[in-house]
C-alpha positions as CSV (number, residue, x, y, z in Angstrom):
1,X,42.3,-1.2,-2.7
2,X,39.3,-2.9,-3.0
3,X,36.9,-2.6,0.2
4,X,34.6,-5.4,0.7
5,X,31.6,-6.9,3.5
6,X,30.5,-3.1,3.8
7,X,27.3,-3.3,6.2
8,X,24.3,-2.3,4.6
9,X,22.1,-0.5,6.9
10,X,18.3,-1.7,7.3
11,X,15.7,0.6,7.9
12,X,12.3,-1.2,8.7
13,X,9.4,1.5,9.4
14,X,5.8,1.0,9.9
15,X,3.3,3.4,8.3
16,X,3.1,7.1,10.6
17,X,-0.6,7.2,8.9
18,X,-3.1,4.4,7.3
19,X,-6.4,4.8,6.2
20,X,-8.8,3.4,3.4
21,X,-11.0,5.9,1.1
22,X,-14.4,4.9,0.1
23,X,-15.9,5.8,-3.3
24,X,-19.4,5.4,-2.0
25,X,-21.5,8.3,-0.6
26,X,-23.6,6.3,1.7
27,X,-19.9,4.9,3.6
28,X,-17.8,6.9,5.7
29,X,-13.9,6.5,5.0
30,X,-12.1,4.3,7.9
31,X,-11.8,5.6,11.1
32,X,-8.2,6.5,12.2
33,X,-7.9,3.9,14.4
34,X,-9.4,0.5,13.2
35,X,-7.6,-2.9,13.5
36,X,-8.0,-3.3,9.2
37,X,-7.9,-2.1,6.0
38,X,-10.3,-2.8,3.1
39,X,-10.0,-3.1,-0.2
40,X,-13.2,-3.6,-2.4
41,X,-14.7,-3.2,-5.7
42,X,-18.3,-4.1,-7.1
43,X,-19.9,-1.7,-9.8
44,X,-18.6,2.0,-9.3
45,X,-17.9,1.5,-5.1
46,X,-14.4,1.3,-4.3
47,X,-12.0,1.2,-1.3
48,X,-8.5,2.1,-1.6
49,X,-6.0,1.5,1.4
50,X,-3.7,3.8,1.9
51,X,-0.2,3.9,3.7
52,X,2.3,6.4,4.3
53,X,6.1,6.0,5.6
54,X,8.1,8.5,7.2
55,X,11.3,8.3,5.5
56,X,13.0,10.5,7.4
57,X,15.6,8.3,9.1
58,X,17.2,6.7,5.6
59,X,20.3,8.8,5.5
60,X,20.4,11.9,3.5
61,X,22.7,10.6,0.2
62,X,21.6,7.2,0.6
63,X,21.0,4.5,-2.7
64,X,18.4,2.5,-2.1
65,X,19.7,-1.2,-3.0
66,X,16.3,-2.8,-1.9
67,X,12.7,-2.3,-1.0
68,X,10.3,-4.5,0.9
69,X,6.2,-4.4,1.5
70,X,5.2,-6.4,4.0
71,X,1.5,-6.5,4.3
72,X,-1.0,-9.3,6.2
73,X,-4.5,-10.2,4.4
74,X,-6.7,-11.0,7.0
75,X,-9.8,-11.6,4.9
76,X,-10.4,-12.3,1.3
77,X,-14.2,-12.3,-0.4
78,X,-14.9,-12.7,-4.3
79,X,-11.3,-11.7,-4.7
80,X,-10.4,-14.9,-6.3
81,X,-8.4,-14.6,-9.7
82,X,-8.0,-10.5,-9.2
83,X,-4.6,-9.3,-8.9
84,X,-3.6,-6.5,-6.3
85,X,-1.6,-3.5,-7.5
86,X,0.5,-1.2,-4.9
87,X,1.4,2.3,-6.1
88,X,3.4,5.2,-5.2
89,X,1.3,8.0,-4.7
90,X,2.5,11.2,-6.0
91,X,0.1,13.0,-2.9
92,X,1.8,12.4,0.5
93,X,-0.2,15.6,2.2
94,X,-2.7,13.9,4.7
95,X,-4.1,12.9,7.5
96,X,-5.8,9.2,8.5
97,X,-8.1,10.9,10.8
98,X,-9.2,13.7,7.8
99,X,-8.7,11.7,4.6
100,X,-11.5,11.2,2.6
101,X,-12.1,10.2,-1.3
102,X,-13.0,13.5,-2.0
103,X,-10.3,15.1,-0.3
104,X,-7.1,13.2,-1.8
105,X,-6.2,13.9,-5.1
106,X,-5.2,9.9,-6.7
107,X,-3.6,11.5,-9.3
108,X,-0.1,10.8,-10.1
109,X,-0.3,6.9,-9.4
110,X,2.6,4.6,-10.5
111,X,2.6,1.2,-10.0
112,X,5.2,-0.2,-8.0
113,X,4.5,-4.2,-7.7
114,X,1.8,-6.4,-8.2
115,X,0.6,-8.8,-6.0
116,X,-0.5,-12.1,-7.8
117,X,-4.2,-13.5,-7.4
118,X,-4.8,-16.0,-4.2
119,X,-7.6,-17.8,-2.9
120,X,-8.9,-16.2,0.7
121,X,-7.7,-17.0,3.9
122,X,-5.0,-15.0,6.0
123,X,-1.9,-14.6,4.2
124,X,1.9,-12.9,4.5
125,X,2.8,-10.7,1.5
126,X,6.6,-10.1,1.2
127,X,6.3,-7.4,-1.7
128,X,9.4,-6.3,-3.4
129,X,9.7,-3.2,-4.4
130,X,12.2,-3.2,-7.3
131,X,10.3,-0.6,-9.2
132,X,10.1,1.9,-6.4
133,X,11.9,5.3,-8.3
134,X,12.7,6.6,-4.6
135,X,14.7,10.0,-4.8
136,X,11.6,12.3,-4.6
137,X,10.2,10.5,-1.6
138,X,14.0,10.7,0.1
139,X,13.8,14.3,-0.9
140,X,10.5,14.8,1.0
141,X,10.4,12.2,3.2
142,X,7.4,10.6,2.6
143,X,6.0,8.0,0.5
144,X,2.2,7.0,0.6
145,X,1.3,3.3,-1.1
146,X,-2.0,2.7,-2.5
147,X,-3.7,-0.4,-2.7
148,X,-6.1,-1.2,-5.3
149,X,-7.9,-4.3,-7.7
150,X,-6.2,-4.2,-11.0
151,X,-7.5,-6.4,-13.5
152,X,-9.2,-9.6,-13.4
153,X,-7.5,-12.9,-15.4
154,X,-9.9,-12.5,-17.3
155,X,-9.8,-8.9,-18.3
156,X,-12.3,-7.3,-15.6
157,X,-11.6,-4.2,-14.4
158,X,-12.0,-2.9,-10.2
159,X,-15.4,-2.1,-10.7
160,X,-16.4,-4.9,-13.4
161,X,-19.4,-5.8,-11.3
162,X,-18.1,-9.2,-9.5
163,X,-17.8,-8.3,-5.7
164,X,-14.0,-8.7,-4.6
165,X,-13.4,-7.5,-1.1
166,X,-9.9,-8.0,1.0
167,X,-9.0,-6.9,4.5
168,X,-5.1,-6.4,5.7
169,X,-3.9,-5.4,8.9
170,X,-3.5,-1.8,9.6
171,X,-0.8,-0.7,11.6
172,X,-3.3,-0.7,15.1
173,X,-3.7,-4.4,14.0
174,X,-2.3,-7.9,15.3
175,X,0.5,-7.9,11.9
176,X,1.3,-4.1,11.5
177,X,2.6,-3.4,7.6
178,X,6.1,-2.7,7.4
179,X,8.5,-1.0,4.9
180,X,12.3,-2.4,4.5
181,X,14.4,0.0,3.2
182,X,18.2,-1.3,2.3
183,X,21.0,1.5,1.5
C-alpha cells in the first residue's frame, strides 16, 4: 500500500538572537536592538552578521527535506563583484546584547550557500540551504548563521583592501530574516 500527498509540515522561524561582531577596536559590536545588520570588509576590519534560530519546534525525529534563508539587503557599498557566504556556526552559546568579536569563538565555520555578487540597491535573498548537515542543530536546538565576504571574482580576499560594506534587515527591522524548515 503505497501512501501518497503526505503533508509536509513548514516551519518558518525568525532569528531568537542577531547581532553583528566588529573586528575593529575603535567600533563597538551592534547594539541588540538596531533595525540592520552590517557586513563589511576593508584591510583587517570586519563585520560579521550573526543569526541564530531556535529550532526547537521542528519535531524531534524529523528529516529535513528543505531549507530556506531569507534575508533583505538594505544597503550595498563597494560590494560589487564580491560574493556573500552564509555558514553554520559550530558556537550557538550567546547573547545579541553580550556578543562581541572577542567573545565568540568563529571556529568551526562550514559553508552552507553562497550568495552570488549583485550590484547595490535593496534586494530579497531566497537562500537555499541544500548543504545545511542539520542533525546536530536538531539535537541542540539551535543553529547560528554567519555572514561574511568571501572572495572577490577576481581573487580578493574579505580584507583585500577594496571597501565592500552591505546592510540587511535584522529581525527589529521593516523585512525580519526568516528560516524555512520543510520535514
Amino acid at each position: 500500500l503505497a501512501v501518497t500527498n503526505i503533508p509536509a509540515d513548514v516551519v518558518t522561524l525568525q532569528p531568537v538572537q542577531d547581532a553583528y561582531l566588529s573586528s575593529s577596536g575603535g567600533e563597538a559590536d551592534q547594539t541588540w536592538n538596531s533595525t540592520e545588520l552590517a557586513q563589511f570588509g576593508y584591510y583587517g576590519a570586519f563585520k560579521r552578521p550573526l543569526l541564530k534560530f531556535d529550532l526547537s519546534s521542528i519535531p524531534d525525529g524529523a528529516t529535513v527535506t528543505s531549507a530556506q534563508l531569507v534575508l533583505q539587503q538594505i544597503g550595498i557599498y563597494g560590494g560589487d563583484g564580491y560574493f556573500t557566504t552564509l555558514s553554520r556556526m559550530a558556537n550557538d552559546n550567546w547573547f545579541e546584547t553580550n556578543v562581541t568579536w572577542n567573545s565568540y569563538n568563529q571556529a568551526g565555520a562550514v559553508v552552507i550557500a553562497t550568495l552570488p555578487f549583485e550590484s547595490g540597491g535593496t534586494k530579497t535573498w531566497q537562500i537555499n540551504l541544500a548543504t545545511w548537515a542539520y542533525a546536530e542543530d536538531l539535537a541542540d536546538d539551535a543553529v547560528t548563521v554567519m555572514v561574511r565576504w568571501d572572495v572577490d571574482i577576481y581573487g580578493g580576499t574579505e580584507g583585500a583592501g577594496v571597501y565592500k560594506s552591505r546592510k540587511y534587515s535584522s529581525k527589529d527591522g521593516p523585512v525580519a530574516p526568516t528560516r524555512q524548515i520543510e520535514s
